[in-house]
C-alpha positions, 0 to 999 in steps of 0.5 A, a space after each residue: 515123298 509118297 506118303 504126302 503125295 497120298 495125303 494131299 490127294 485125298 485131302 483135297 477131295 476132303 476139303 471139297 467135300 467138307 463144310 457140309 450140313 447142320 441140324 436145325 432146331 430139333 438137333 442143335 445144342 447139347 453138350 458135345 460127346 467128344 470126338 472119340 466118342 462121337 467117332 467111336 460109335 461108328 465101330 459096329 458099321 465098320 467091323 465088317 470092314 476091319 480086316 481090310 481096314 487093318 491091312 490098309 493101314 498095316 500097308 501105310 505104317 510100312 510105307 512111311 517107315 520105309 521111307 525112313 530108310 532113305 535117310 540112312 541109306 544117304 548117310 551110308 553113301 555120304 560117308 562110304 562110296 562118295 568119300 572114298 569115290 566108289 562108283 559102285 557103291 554110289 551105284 548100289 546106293 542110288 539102286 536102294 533108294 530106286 527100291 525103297 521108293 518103288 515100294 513105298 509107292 506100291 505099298 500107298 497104292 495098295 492101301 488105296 485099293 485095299 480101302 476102297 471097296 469096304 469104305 462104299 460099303 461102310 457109308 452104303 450102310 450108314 445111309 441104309 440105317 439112317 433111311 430105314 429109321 427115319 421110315 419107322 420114326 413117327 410123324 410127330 418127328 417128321 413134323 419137328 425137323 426141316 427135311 434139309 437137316 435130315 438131308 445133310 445128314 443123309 448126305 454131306 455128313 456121310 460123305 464126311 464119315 467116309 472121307 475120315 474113314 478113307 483118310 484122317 484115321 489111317 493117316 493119324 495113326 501112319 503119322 504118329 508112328 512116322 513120328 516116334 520112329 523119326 525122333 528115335 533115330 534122330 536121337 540115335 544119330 546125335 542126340 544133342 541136334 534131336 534135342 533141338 528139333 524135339 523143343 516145339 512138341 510141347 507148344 505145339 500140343 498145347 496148341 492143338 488142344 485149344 485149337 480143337 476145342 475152338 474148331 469143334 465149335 465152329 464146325 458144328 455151327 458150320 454144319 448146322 448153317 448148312 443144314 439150314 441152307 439145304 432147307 431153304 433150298 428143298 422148299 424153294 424148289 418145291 414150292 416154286 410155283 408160289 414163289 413165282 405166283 406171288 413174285 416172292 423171288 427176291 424175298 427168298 434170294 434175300 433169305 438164300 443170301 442172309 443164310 449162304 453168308 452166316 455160312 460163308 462166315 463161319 467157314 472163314 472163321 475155320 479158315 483163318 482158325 486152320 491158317 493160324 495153327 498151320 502157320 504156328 505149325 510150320 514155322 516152329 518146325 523150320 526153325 527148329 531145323 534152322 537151329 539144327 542145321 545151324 549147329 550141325 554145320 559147327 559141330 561138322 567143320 569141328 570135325 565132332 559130326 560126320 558129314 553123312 550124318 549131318 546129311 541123314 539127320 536133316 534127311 530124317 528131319 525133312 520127312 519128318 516135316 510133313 507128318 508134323 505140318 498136316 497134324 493141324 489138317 488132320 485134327 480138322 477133318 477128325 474134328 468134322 467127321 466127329 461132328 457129322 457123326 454126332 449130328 448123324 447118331 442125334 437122328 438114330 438116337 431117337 427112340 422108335 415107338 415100339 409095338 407091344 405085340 409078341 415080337 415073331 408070332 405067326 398069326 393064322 390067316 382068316 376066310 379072305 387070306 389076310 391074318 385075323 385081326 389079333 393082338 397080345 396073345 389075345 382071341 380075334 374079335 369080329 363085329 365090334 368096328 372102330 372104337 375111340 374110347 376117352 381119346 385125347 390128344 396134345 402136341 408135345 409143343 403146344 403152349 403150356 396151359 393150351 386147351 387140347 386138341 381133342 379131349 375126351 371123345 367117345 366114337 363108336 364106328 359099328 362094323 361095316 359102318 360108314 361115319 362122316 367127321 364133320 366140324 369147323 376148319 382146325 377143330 381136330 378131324 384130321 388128327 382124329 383121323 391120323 391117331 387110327 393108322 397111328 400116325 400120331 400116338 393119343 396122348 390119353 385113351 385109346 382105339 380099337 379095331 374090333 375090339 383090339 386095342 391098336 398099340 398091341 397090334 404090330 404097325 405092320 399089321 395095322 396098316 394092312 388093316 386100315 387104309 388112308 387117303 389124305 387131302 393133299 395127295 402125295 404122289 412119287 417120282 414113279 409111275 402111276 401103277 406103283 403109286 396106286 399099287 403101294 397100297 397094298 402088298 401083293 396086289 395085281 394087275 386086276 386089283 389095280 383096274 378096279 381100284 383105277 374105275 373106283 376112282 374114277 381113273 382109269 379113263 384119265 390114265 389109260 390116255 397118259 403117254 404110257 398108260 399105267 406105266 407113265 411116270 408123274 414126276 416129283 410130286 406128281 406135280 405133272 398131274 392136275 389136283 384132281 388127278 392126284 386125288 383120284 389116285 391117292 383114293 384109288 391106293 387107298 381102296 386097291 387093297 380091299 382094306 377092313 377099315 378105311 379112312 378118308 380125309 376129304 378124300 374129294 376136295 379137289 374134285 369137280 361136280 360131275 367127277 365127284 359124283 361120279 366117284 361118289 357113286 363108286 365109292 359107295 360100292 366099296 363103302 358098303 364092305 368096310 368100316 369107314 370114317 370119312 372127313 366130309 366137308 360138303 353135303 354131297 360127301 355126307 351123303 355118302 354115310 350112314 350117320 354123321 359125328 360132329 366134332 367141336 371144341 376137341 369132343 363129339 358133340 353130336 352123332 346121327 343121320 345127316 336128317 336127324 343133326 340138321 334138325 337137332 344141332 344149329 351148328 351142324 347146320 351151320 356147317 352144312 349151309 356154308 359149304 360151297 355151292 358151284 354151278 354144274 360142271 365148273 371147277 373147284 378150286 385146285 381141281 379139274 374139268 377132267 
């Protein structure tokens, strides 16, 4: 039959793709909404797509009640031409039945072709939404979620929402209707024998309702195990040369085991659940038919049933057979599409902290092209710099009754001031420093920017305003001109030059194989860690930005190259505020005056001079710091 050749087509490209992905920690748990729920609230990705959807399943409908014809069709030769031995009418017959094929055929193919297109579309956009609101989600979320539970979700899940889109829906609805037009012509042909074979409906829904709820359980652990396995995997290759530096392959092969086997045995579990409710929906079926045949036979040689008829009601029957047996299937794809959808809308349930600025106020731009800095309807304000005023912050995981991680500090960076952040390792200075382009959100107080409370600023806007350059450089899989130009929007060829030679770049990268062009690969793992921090400041300064910071911005630097890009950076220090994280007497030397951070408050302020003489443990700190002979290579860093 067309219909099932369709079917088991597709469900074998489902079940490749099934058992996919999970969520971890921040997503596990929490009732289930339900799977029309769950599923439901796909409707706004797919109305686009519903007039071809439609049409799809408008073709399908059709094609299975075509193929219920064929029943009546044998029942008319049976009792007609091949009684009364008429060639022609057999010859009719069988011409009938060749149409009624060929357009139950073509009507499949057409369905095919009409849900292709829009389903790509569906999932393209599905992948859009969840990509663009994992960007505008905060960093204090990225820090909570495994990346491979975002990826399965990005992914496998979607793979999965299609697949139930392209399949279980449209078949669900063809089989349904399949099914009441069969039974009503079975009760028409011989009401007693449709009886018979109706007796299993009621078990068999009982049944799948229990095995639903069973299955719901076991698919989303399933994909959870999976999510937790796409981690393992990420960070393995990722962090391959510490595994390998460390010889900890066989460690993490035995974590890799221990989590393909959770996986491998739940989706067992949902085999042998799948294998049950197929068996039970097999078997009652057949003997069901078995009874029928059994007493349409009697009633036959009675001479109470026509041969023809007994022939269309098990013609009838057996069409019936398939609709009846892949219900078990299709309630398990339905069952993990609604999981994939609940896992998928666990991430785009997250609330984006949003900006209190007027939404689409156009701001005028000030003397150096760049909009004044403004927020809230209110007045630009110059001159004022970088203010935190009573900030303290909390990580929303931290222990209950855990000291803060900064508390109460009072900072002011004048305009066009350099500041140096010093103080003990984990004492707060980089999270200091993420609350400024709000990374992260201060859980008391606030920051200004020339006097303009920040959260009145759109991100946009802010980010234009302040640079960044972090102690661990990242680098993506592009070349070296995008990565530099990323910081800034509009920038050129010649912003690109000087941001290179402020950096101290532009020699290394005018010798790479491509130049500027050159490709650094995942991480730009290809480079040295020198290399890599040079550009991450080279994007850091490239936009000319009003404010800068810079979280030990030289740490991977050998001697000479960091004196030479300190010399440089003096340059761009000298027209702009800046709060620099210093670890070293070379980088504080590059400030004006120096804040000392310690127990979550600013425990001192001045110039480098004025703490060495005042603070035992600025001089602590700057008497600790590392002290290399010329020329030799910091740790992580390079020569070059």
């Amino acid at each position: 039959m067309e219909g099932a050749g369709d079917l088991t087509a597709e469900a074998a490209e489902a079940a490749e793709a099934g058992g996919a992905p999970g969520a971890a920690g921040p997503g596990r748990g929490g009732k289930p909404r339900g799977t029309v729920r769950s599923l439901l609230r796909l409707w706004p990705h797919v109305r686009p797509a519903r007039a071809r959807m439609a049409a799809a399943a408008l073709c399908a409908v059709v094609a299975s009640s075509l193929a219920l014809l064929i029943p009546l069709v044998l029942k008319w030769m049976v009792d007609g031409p091949v009684a009364e031995r008429d060639a022609g009418g057999v010859l009719l017959g069988g011409a009938l039945l060749l149409g009624l094929g060929l357009a139950e055929a073509g009507l499949f193919g057409m369905r095919r072709w009409l849900i292709a297109r829009p389903l790509a579309a569906v999932e393209a956009s599905l992948r859009e939404a969840l990509y663009r609101h994992l960007q505008r989600l905060p960093v204090s979320f990225h820090d909570g979620w495994p990346s491979g539970q975002l990826l399965s979700r990005g992914t496998s899940d979607l793979t999965l929402l299609r697949m139930f889109l392209a399949f279980p829906l449209t078949f669900l609805l063809v089989n349904a209707t399949t099914i009441v037009f069969g039974c009503a012509i079975l009760l028409q042909q011989e009401w007693t024998l449709g009886l018979v074979l109706l007796a299993p409906v009621a078990p068999l829904m009982v049944l799948c309702s229990v095995f639903e709820a069973r299955y719901a359980a076991a698919s989303r652990r399933a994909q959870d195990q999976a999510g937790d396995l796409t981690t393992v995997v990420e960070e393995g290759v990722l962090g391959i040369r510490v595994i390998k530096g460390f010889g900890r392959h066989r460690s993490q092969a035995r974590r890799f085991r221990g989590l393909s086997a959770s996986l491998r045995g739940t989706e067992l579990h949902k085999a042998r659940l799948l294998g049950g409710l197929w068996a039970v929906i097999v078997l009652l079926p057949e003997l069901a038919i078995g009874a029928a045949l059994v007493l349409g036979s009697v009633r036959v040689a009675d001479g109470e049933l026509t041969a023809g008829t007994l022939v269309a009601f098990l013609s009838t029957a057996l069409a019936l057979r398939w609709p009846v047996e892949s219900i078990g299937f299709l309630l398990a794809l339905t069952q993990e599409a609604a999981t994939a959808a609940e896992r998928y809308f666990e991430v785009l349930d997250v609330p984006v902290p949003r900006d209190r600025e007027q939404v689409g106020a156009v701001r005028p731009r000030d003397g150096d092209g760049r909009a004044p800095l403004t927020g809230g309807g209110r007045a630009p304000l110059t001159g004022d710099g970088l203010r935190f005023e009573n900030v303290g912050f909390r990580y929303a995981d931290a222990p209950p009754g855990s000291p803060p991680v900064l508390d109460g500090v009072h900072l002011r960076v004048a305009h066009g001031e350099t500041m140096a952040l010093v103080g003990a390792t984990g004492c707060g200075k980089t999270t200091l420093t993420a609350l400024v382009p709000r990374l992260l959100e201060p859980t008391a107080g606030r920051i200004t920017l020339d006097g303009v409370d920040i959260t009145t600023l759109p991100r946009a806007r802010l980010r234009e305003l302040v640079a960044v350059a972090f102690e661990e450089p990242t680098l993506f899989s592009a070349s070296v001109r995008e990565n530099v130009l990323m910081g800034a929007d509009g920038a050129g060829e010649a912003d690109l030059d000087r941001a290179l030679e402020v950096a101290q770049a532009a020699e290394f990268v005018h010798a790479l194989p491509q130049g500027a062009g050159t490709e650094v690969g995942e991480q730009g793992l290809s480079l040295s860690g020198g290399q890599r921090q040079r550009l991450a400041l080279a994007r850091a300064v490239v936009g000319r930005p009003r404010f800068l910071v810079l979280d030990d911005p030289l740490s991977a630097l050998d001697v000479h190259t960091e004196a030479l890009v300190e010399a440089a950076l003096r340059q761009v220090l000298a027209t702009t505020t800046a709060l620099v994280v210093a670890h070293r007497p070379s980088t504080v030397l590059l400030a004006d005056r120096v804040a000392l951070l310690s127990g979550g408050r600013i425990a001192a302020v001045g110039t480098h001079r004025e703490l060495l003489g005042s603070s035992a443990e600025y001089r602590e700190l700057m008497s600790g710091a590392p002290n290399r002979p010329e020329g030799l290579p910091r740790e992580g860093g390079s020569p070059g």
